[in-house]
N, C-alpha and C positions, 0 to 999 in steps of 0.2 A: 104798813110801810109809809113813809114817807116820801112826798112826789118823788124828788133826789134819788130816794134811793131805789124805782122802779127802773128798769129796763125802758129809756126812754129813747125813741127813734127823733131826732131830727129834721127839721125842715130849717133850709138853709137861704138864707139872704146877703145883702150886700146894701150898705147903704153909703151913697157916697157923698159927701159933704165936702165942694171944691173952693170952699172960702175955711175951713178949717185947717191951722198948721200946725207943727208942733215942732221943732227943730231936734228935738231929743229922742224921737222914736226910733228905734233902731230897726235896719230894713235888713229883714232875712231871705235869703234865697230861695227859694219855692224847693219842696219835696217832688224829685222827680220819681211818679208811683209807676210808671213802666221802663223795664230795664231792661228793652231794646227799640231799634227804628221800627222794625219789624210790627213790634205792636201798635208802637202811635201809628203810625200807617194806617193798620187798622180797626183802633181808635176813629182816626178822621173822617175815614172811609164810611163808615159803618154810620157816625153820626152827620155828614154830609148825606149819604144817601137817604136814611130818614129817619131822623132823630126822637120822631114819636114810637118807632121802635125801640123798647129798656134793651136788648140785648148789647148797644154799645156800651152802656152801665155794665154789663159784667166783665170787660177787657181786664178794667183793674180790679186785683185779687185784694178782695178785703177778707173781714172774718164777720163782718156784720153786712149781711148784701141790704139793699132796698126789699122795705115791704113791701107787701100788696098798696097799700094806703100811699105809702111814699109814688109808688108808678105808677097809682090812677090820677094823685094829683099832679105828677109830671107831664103825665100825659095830655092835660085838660089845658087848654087854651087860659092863660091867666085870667080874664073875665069872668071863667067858669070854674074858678078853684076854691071859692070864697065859702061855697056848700060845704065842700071836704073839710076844709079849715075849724066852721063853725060845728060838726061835728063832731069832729077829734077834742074840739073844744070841750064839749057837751060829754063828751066819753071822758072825759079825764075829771072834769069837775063830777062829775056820779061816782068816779073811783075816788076823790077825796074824799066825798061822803061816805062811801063805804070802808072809808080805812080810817074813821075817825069813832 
């Protein structure tokens, strides 16, 4: 298989560039994933009180939850996630080589 076409999980960033503009981008509405007060509530609650606990990760209902890998390196203080990274790294490039 090709990398694409493996069951790849996700690690999510944000990078923001505030001299960057574009006048033609068209701005969409955010997807709102809980469909009552009830939950954001405790959503907020749940990641206000301590957010190194994954269990406010499960409020919202997906179909693909968080791995293991996904909430150890959530977990991990960013100066300490660079290990997991260069790992995951290292396990994917050994899967190339075995699918070649």
């Amino acid at each position: 298989k090709q990398w694409y076409q493996r069951r790849v999980r996700a690690f999510r960033a944000v990078f923001v560039f505030k001299n960057v503009k574009d006048p033609d981008i068209l701005f969409l509405s955010p997807h709102d994933a809980l469909d009552s007060e009830e939950k954001k509530i405790q959503l907020l609650q749940a990641f206000n009180g301590d957010w190194k606990n994954p269990a406010w990760r499960n409020i919202v209902q997906t179909d693909l939850p968080y791995s293991e890998e996904q909430i150890e390196y959530f977990n991990r203080a960013p100066r300490d996630r660079l290990p997991i990274l260069k790992s995951l790294l290292d396990r994917h490039n050994e899967e190339d080589k075995k699918d070649q």
